[in-house]
C-alpha positions in Angstrom: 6.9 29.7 -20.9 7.4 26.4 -19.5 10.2 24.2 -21.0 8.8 21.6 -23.2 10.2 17.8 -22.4 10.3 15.4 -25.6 8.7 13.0 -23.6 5.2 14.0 -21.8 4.5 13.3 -18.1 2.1 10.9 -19.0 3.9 8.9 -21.8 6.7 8.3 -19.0 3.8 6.3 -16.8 3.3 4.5 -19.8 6.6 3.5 -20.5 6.9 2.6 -16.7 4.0 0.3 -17.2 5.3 -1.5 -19.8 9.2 -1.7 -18.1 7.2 -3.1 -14.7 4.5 -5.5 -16.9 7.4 -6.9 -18.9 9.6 -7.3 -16.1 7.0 -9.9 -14.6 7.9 -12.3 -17.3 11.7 -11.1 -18.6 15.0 -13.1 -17.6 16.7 -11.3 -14.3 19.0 -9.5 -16.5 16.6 -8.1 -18.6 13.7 -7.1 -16.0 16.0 -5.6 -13.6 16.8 -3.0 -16.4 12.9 -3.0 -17.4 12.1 -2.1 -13.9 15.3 0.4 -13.5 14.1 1.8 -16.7 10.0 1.9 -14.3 11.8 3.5 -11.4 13.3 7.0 -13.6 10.3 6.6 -15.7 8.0 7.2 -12.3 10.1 9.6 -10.7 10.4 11.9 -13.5 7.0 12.5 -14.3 6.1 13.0 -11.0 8.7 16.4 -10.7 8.7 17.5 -14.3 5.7 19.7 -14.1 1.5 20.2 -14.4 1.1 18.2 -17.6 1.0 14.9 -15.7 -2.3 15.8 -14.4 -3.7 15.6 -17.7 -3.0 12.0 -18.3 -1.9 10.5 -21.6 -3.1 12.6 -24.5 -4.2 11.4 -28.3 -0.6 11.5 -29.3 0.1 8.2 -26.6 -2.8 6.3 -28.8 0.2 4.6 -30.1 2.4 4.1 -27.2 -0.7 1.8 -25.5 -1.0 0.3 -28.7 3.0 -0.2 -28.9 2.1 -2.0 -25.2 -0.7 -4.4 -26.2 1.7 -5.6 -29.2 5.0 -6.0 -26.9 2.9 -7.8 -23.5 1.5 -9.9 -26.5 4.6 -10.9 -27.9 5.5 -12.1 -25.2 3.2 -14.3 -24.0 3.4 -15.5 -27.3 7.0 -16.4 -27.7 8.0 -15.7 -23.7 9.4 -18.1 -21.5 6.7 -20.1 -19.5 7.1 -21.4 -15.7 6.3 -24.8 -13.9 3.6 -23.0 -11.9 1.3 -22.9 -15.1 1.3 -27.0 -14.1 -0.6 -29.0 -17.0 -1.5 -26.0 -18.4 -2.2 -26.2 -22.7 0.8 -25.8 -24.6 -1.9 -23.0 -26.7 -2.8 -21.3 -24.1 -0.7 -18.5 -23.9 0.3 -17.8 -27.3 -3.8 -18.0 -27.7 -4.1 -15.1 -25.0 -1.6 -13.1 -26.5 -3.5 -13.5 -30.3 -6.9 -12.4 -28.5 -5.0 -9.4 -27.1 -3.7 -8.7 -30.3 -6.8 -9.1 -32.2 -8.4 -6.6 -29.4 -5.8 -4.5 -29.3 -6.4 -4.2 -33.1 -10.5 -3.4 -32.6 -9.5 -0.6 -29.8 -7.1 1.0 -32.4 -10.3 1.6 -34.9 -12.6 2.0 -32.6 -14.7 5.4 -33.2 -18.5 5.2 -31.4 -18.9 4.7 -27.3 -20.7 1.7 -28.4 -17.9 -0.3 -29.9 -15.7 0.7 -26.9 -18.4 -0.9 -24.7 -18.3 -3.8 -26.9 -14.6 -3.9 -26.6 -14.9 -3.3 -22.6 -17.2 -6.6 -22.2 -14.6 -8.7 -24.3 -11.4 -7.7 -22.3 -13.2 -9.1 -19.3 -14.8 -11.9 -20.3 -11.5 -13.1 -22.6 -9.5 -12.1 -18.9 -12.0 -14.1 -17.3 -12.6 -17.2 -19.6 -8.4 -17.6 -19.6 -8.5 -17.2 -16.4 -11.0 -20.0 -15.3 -9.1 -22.2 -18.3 -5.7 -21.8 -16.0 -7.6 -22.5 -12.7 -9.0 -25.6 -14.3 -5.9 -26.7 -15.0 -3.3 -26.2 -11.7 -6.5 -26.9 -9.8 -5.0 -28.7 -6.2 -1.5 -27.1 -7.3 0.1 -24.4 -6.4 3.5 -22.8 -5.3 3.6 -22.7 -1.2 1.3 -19.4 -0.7 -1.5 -20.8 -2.7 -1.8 -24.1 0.4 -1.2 -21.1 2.5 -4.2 -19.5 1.9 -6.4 -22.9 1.5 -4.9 -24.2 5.2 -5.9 -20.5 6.5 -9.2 -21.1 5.1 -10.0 -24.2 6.9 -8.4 -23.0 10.0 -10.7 -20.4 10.2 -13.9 -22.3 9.3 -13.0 -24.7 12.2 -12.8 -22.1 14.5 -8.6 -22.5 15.0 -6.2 -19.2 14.5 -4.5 -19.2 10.6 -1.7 -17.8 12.7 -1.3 -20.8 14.8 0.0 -24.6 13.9 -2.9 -25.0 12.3 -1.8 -23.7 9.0 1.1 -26.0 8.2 2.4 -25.6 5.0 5.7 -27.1 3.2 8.0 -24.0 2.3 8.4 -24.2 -1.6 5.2 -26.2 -1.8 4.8 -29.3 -3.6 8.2 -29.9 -2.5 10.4 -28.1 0.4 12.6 -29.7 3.4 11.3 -26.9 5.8 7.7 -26.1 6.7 6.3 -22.7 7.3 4.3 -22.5 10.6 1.5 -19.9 10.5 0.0 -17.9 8.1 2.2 -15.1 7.1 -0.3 -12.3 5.3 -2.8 -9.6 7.1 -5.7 -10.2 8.2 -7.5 -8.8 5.5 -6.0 -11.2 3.0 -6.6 -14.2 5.0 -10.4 -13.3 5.0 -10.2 -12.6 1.4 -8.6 -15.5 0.2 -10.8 -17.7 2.2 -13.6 -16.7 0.5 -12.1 -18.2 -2.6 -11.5 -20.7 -1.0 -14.8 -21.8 0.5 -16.0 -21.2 -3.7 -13.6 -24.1 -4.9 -10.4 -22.4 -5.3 -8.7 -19.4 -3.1 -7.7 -18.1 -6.4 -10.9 -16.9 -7.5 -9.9 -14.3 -5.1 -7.4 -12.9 -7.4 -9.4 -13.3 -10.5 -12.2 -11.3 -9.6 -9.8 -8.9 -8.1 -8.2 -8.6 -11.2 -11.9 -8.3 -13.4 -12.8 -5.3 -10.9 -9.1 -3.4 -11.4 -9.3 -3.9 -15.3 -12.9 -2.6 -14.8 -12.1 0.3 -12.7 -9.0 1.1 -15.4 -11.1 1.2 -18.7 -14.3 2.6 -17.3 -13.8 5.6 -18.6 -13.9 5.0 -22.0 -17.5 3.7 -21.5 -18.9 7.5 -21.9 -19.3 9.7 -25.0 -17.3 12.5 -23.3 -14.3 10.4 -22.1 -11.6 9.4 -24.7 -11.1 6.0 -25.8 -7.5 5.6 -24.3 -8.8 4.4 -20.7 -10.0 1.2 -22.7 -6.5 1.1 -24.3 -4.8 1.3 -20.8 -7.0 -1.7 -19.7 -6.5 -4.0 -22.5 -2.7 -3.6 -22.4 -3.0 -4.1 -18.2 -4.7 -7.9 -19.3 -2.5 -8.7 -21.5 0.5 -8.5 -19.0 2.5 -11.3 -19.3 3.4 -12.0 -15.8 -0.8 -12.0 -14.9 -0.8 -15.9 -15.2 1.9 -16.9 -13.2 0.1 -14.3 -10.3 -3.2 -15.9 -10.9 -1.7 -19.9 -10.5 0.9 -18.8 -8.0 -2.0 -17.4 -5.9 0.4 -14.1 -5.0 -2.4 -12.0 -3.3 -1.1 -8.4 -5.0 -4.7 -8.4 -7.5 -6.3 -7.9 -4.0 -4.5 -5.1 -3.1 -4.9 -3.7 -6.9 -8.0 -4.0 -6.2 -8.2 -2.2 -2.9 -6.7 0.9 -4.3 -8.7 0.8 -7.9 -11.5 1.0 -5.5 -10.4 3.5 -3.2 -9.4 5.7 -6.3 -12.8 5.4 -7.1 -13.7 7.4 -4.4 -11.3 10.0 -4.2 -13.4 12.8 -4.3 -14.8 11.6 -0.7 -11.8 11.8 1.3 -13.0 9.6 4.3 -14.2 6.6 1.7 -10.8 7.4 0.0 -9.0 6.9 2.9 -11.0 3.4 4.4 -10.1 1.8 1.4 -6.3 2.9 1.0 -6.2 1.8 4.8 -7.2 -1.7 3.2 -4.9 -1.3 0.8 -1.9 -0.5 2.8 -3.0 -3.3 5.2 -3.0 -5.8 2.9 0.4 -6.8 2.4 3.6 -5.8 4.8 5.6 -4.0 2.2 2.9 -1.9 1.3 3.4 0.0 4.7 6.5 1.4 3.0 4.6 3.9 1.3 2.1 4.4 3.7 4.0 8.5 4.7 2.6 9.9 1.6 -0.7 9.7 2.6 0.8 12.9 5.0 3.7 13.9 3.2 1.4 14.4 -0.5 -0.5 17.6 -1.2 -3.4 16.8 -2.0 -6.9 18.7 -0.1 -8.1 17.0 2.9 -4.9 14.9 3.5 -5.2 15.2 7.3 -8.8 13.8 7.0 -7.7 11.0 4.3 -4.9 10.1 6.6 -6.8 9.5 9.6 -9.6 7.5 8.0 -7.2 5.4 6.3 -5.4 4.8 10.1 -8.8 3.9 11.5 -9.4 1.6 8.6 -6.4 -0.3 9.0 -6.5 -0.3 12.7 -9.7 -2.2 12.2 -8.4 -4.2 9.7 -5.4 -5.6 12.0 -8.3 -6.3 14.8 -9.1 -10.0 14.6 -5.7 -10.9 15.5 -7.2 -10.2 18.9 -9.0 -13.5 18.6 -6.4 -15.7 16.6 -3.7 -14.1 19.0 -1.4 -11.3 18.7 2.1 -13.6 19.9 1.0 -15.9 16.9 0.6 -13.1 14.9 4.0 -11.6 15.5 5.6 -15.1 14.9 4.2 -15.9 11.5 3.6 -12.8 9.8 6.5 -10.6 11.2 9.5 -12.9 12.1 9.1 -14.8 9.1 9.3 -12.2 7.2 12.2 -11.0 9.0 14.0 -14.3 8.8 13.6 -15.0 5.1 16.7 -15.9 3.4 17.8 -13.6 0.6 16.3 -14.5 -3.1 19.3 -13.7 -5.4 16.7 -14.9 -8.3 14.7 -11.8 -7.8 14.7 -8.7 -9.8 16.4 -6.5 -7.3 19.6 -4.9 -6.2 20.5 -8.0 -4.2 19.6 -9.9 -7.8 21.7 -7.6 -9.4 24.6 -8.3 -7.3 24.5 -11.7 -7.7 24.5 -11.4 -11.6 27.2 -9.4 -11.6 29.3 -12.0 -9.9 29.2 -10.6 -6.4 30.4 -13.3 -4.5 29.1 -12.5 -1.1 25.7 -10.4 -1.9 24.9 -6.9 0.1 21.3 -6.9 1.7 19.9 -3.3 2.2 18.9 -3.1 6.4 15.1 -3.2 6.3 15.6 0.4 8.4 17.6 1.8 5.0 14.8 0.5 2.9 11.8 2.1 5.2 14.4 5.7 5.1 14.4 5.9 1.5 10.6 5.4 1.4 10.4 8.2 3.9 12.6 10.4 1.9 11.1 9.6 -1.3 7.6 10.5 0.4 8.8 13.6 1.1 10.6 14.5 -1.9 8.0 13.6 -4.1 4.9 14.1 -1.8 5.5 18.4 -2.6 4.6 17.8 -6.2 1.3 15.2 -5.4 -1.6 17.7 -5.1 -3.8 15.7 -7.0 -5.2 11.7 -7.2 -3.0 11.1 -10.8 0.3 12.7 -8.7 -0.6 10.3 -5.9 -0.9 7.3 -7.5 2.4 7.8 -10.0 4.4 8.6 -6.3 2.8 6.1 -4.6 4.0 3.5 -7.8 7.7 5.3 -7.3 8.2 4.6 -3.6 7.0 1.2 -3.7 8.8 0.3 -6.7 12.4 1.8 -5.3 11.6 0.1 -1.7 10.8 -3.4 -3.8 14.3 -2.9 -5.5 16.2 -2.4 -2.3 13.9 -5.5 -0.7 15.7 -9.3 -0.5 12.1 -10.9 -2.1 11.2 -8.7 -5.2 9.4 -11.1 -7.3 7.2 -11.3 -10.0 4.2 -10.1 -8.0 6.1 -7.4 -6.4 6.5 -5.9 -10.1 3.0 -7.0 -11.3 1.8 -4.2 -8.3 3.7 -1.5 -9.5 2.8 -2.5 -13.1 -0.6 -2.4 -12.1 -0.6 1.2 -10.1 1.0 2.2 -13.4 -1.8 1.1 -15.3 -4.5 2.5 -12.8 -2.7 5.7 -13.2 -2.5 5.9 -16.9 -6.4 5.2 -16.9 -7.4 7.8 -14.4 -7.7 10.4 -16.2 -6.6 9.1 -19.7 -8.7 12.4 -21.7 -9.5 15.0 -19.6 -8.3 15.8 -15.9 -11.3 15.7 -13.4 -10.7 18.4 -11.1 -9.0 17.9 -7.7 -11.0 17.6 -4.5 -10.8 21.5 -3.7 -11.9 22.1 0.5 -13.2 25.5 -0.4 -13.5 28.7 -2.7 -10.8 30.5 -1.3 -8.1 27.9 -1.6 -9.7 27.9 -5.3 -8.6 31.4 -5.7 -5.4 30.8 -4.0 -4.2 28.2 -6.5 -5.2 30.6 -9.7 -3.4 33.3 -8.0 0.0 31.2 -7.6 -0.8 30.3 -10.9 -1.0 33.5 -12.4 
């Protein structure tokens, strides 16, 4: 008989989503152990065994519930930022009492219809706080939120985002450099102008965010699902860190939302693998992980990998009209050329707390190697979508501690893959995609 761990599989995902969610709002000291605490949390439940696939169990009721009260807290009593501009000196503390308060009615919820009840209130509170903080930084934002405005109107006047025409100062209000060409895929410059052309590019993000929470908690909206999905969604809104992604206009919601979707689909391996092309082609760093879609397990991986190549492929193709040099210039080089942000919550942030006076930066070809080598490690236990998601959170999480820019919104990713995965399959464990009947009887015989 397998060896029995005191701490399940799933409760570790847990416990990484709360070490990542906290981490968005923590001091550096504190959120770099929060996210070190993430990164063992990740990685051991991905090798220690079968029960993973089961997801959190009735036992973890109290571990979400533990989540909800600690993300509360601190937006209650947590520091706040500049970004959250003329913002209500309630608000917060008024988002973390409605969490509470819901967090409260999940914990004695008992009929499918009260969860449903619950389910509509976690979005519309998630969507009412977050119109109230859009009215309020309205025509301010941190640099990438005029990044993605300027891209907008560049490409409603025909003109490349990737050219002069998005001119934006770097640190925006204020900055004694300017940053010459939009610096995010494609896919995200489309995205974002959308929001845009509606009033606001950040709409983007919130209804990216409504769809993730929606995607999370679904599951909690049937009779023959258990009521911890809606638990994993409620403690995902109350993250502290969401705000300062929704004002800052940091596009990571998108790509939560990209994957939600495509996890949605797993059980069709070429819709699965369009939409994690999206996903990985959202934002640079998420390339990093991009191995495991070969590397992992699961059935159909050749076919999941290839659709998610052609997606991206096509996702990358309008730079063949705003122009490929531009391209290069302001979404690679920059990138590239960015000075090191010893105020992150990463190794090199580390360092520099610890009074390192001249601080190491990990080569970008060391951080892409241990990506590799974590894909491959961890890719032999991932034979299922729960495995693939809590590997896919590992690999991007230890690449975003080696990186020189692991911010807030780095960590509110991984926080929300975390979340995703705790939701999947929070009750029961849908079967994995199988190809046919005699792999079925394959797998029961190396079972047996």
């Amino acid at each position: 008989m397998a060896n029995r761990s005191s701490i399940s599989p799933s409760r570790l995902v847990l416990i990484a989503l709360g070490a990542f969610g906290s981490s968005t709002i923590l001091a550096q000291p504190v959120a770099i152990a929060a996210i070190l605490l993430g990164i063992v949390a990740l990685i051991t439940a991905i090798v220690t065994g079968k029960r993973l696939d089961a997801g959190p169990k009735g036992s973890d009721k109290r571990t979400i519930f533990g989540l909800i009260v600690i993300f509360s807290i601190l937006l209650i009593a947590g520091p706040t930022h500049e970004v959250y501009g003329s913002a209500p000196s309630w608000l917060l503390p008024a988002e973390g009492a409605a969490w509470l308060i819901l967090g409260f009615s999940w914990l004695v919820t008992r009929s499918v219809t009260a969860r449903r009840v619950v389910f509509v209130l976690v979005l519309s509170a998630t969507g009412v706080f977050g119109i109230i903080h859009l009215a309020n930084v309205a025509d301010f934002g941190l640099d990438v939120f005029w990044l993605h405005e300027s891209a907008a109107d560049a490409i409603a006047s025909g003109s490349s985002p990737y050219s002069d025409a998005v001119t934006v100062p770097n640190g925006a209000p204020e900055g004694d450099s300017f940053i010459v060409g939009y610096p995010y895929p494609p896919v995200t410059a489309l995205s974002y102008s959308i929001g845009s052309w509606l009033g606001d590019a950040r709409w983007t993000s919130l209804v990216a965010w409504l769809i993730t929470l929606a995607i999370v908690g679904a599951k909690s909206l049937s009779g023959v699902r258990s009521e911890l999905p809606l638990g994993v969604m409620l403690a995902s809104a109350a993250i502290p860190g969401w705000p300062l992604v929704l004002t800052s206009a940091w596009s990571e919601p998108l790509s939560l939302a990209l994957l939600s979707i495509a996890t949605l689909l797993w059980s069709k391996p070429r819709l699965f693998g369009m939409g994690a092309g999206l996903f990985f082609g959202s934002k640079q760093y998420l390339l990093a992980s991009a191995p495991l879609m070969l590397t992992s397990k699961v059935s159909q991986r050749w076919a999941r990998a290839m659709w998610a190549s052609i997606a991206l492929t096509i996702s990358f193709l309008p730079i063949l009209i705003w122009g490929i040099p531009d391209f290069i210039e302001a979404a690679i080089e920059f990138h590239l050329e960015a000075p090191l942000r010893t105020d992150g919550s990463s190794l090199i942030g580390l360092l520099s707390a610890l009074g390192a006076e001249r601080t190491w930066t990990p080569p970008l070809w060391l951080v892409g190697a241990v990506a590799l080598v974590l894909a491959v490690v961890l890719g032999r236990n991932v034979t299922s979508p729960i495995r693939w998601l809590t590997a896919l959170a590992a690999i991007l999480a230890t690449a975003a501690f080696l990186s020189s820019q692991a911010l807030s919104n780095y960590w509110f990713l991984i926080a929300g893959i975390s979340a995703l995965t705790a939701g999947m399959r929070s009750s029961t464990a849908s079967p994995e995609t199988t190809p046919n009947a005699s792999e079925t009887r394959l797998a029961h015989r190396s079972a047996s």
